[in-house]
LOFIKOL-502818 format. One line per field, with one value per atom (N, C-alpha, C): residue number from 0; residue in one letter; chain; x, y, z. Coordinates in steps of 0.02 Angstrom, whole numbers, plus 50000, padded with zeros to 5 digits. Layout:
N
i	NUM ... $
aa	A ... $
ch	A ... $
X	X ... $
Y	Y ... $
Z	Z ... $
END
This chain:
104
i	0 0 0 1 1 1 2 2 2 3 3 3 4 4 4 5 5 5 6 6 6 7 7 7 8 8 8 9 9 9 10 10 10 11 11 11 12 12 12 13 13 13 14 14 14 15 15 15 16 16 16 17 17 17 18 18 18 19 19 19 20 20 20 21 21 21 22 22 22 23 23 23 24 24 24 25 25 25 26 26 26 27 27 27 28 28 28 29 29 29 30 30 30 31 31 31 32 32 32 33 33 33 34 34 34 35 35 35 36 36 36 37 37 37 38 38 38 39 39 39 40 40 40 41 41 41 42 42 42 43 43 43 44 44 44 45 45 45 46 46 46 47 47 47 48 48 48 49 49 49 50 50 50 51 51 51 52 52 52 53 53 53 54 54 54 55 55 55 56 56 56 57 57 57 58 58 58 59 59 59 60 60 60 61 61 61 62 62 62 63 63 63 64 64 64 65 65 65 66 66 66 67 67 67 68 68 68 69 69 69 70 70 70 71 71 71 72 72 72 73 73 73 74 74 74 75 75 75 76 76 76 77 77 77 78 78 78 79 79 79 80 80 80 81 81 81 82 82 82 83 83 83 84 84 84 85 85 85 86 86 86 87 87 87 88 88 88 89 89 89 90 90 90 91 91 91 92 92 92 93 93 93 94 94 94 95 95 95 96 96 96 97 97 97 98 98 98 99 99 99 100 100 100 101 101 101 102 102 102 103 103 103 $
aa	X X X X X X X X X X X X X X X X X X X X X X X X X X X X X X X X X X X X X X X X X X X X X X X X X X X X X X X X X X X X X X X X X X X X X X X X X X X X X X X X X X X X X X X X X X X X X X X X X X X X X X X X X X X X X X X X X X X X X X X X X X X X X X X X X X X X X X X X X X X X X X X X X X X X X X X X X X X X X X X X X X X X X X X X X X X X X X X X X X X X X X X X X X X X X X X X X X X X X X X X X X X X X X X X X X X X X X X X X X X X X X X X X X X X X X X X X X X X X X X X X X X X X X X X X X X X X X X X X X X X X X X X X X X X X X X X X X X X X X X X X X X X X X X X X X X X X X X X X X X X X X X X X X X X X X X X $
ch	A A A A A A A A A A A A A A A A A A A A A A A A A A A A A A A A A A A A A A A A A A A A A A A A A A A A A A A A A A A A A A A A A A A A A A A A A A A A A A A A A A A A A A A A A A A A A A A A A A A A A A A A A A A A A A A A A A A A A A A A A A A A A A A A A A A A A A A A A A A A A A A A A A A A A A A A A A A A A A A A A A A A A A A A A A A A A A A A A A A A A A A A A A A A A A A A A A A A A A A A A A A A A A A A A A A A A A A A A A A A A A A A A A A A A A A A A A A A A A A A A A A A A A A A A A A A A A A A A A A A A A A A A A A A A A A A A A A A A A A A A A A A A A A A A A A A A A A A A A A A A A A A A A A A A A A A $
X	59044 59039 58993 58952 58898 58929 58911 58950 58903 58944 58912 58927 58866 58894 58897 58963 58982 58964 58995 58979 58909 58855 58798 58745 58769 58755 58781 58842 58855 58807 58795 58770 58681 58675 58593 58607 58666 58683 58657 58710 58717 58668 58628 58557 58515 58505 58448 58478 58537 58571 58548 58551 58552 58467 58438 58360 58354 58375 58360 58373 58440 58470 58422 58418 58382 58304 58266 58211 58233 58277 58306 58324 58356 58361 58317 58240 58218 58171 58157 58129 58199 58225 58288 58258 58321 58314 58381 58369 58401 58411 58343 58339 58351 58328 58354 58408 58459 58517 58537 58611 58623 58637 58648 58712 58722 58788 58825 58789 58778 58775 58819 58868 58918 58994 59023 59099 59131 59201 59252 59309 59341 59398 59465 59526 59580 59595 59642 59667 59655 59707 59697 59654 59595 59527 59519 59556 59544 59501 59445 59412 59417 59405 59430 59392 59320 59273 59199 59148 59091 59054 58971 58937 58860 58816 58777 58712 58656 58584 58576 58590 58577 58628 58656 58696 58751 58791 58830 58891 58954 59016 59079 59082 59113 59178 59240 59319 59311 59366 59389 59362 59422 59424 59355 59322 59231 59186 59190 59182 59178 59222 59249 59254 59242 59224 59154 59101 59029 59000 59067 59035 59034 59107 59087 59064 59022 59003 58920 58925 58839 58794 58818 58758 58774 58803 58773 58756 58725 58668 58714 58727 58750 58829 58844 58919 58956 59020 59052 59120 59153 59226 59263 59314 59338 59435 59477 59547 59591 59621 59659 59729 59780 59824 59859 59849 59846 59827 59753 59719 59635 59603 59511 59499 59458 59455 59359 59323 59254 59242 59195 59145 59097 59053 59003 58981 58898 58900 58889 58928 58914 58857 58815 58759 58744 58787 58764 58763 58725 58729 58787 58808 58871 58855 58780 58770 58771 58775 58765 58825 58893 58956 58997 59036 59047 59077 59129 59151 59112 59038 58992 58950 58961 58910 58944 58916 58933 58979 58998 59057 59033 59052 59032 59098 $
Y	55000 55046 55104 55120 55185 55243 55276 55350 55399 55451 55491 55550 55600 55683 55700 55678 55707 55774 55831 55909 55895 55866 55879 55863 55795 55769 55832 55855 55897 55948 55987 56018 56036 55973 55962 55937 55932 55911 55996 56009 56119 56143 56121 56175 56135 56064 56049 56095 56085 56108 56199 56218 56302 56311 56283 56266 56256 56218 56208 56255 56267 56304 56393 56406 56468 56452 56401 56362 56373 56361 56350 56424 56476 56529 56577 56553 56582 56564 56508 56480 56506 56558 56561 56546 56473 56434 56483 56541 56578 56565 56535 56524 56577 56626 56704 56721 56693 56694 56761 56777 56848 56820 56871 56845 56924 56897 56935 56967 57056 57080 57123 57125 57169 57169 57192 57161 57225 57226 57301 57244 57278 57219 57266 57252 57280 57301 57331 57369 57275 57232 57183 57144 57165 57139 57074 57057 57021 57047 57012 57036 57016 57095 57100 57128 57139 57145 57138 57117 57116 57150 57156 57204 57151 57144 57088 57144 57083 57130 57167 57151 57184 57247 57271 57318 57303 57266 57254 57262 57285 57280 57243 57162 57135 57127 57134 57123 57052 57054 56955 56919 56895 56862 56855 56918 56921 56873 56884 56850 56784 56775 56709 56663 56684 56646 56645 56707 56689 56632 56657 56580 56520 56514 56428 56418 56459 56475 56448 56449 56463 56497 56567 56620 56662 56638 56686 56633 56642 56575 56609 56540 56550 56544 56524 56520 56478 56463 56379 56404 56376 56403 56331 56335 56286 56296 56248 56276 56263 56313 56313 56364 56334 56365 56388 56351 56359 56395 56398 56451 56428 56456 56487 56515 56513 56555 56536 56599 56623 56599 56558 56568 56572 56601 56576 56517 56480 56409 56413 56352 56325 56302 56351 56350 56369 56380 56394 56465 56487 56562 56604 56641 56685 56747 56771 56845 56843 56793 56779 56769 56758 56743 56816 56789 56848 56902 56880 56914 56967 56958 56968 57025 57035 57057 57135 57195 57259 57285 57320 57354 57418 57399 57438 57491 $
Z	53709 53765 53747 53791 53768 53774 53720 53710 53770 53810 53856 53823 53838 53847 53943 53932 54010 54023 53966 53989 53999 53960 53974 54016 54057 54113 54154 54172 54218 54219 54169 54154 54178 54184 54210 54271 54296 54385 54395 54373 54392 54405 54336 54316 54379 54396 54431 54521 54524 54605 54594 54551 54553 54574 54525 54531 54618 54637 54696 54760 54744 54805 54812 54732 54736 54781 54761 54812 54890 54898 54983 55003 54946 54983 54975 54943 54944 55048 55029 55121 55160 55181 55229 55291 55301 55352 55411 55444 55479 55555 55555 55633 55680 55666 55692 55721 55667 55690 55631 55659 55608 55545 55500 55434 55426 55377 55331 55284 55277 55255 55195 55247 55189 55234 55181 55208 55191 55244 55223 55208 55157 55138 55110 55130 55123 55069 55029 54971 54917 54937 54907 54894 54917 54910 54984 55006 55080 55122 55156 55191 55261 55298 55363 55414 55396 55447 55410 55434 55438 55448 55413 55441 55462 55518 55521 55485 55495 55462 55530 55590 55658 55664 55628 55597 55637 55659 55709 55651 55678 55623 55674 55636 55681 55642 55698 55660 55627 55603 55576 55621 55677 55744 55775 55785 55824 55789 55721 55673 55680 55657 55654 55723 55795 55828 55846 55811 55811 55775 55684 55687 55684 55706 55744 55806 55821 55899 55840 55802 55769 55767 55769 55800 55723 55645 55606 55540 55517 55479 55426 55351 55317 55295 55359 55323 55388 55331 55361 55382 55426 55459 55436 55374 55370 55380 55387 55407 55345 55331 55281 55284 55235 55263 55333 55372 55443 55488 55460 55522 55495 55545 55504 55464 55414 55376 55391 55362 55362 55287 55268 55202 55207 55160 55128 55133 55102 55134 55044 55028 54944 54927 54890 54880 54827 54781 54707 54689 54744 54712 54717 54676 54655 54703 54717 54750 54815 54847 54913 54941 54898 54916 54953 55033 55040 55010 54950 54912 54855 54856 54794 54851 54914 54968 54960 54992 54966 55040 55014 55036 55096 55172 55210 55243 $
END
């Protein structure tokens, strides 16, 4: 049986996807749609309103039905725990995550 370096295959999965995604955000495919700029987030670090680049400061809920409505580029509405929740779109980068975005 052929011996593998699994970590190191992964490893060059990572490095080639990071390589890439930074490529893709650098072309932002926006479609002049808004995004997430910066986030206000509760004592516990939960975040509970938005700020767009159109300086708009939208609650959770406004939020969160713009965007599965599709009007803010960048991020995915998936259900968990029994409700919506807002992300980020998985893309590799750590700075772009709403949690990593600055504090309005």
């Amino acid at each position: 049986m052929e011996n593998k370096d699994f970590e190191q295959i992964y490893n060059q999965y990572k490095e080639q996807g990071e390589a890439k995604a930074a490529v893709e955000g650098n072309n932002d495919q926006s479609d002049g749609k808004e995004q997430f700029v910066a986030v206000r987030k509760k004592d516990d670090g939960d975040i509970i309103a938005f700020k767009t680049n159109m300086g708009r400061e939208l609650d959770y809920l406004t939020a969160l039905e713009e965007a599965k409505a599709g009007k803010i580029a960048h991020v995915d509405v998936f259900h968990k725990y029994g409700r919506d929740i807002i992300r980020s779109e998985p893309d590799g980068i750590k700075e772009n995550n709403l949690d990593h975005l600055p504090e309005f």
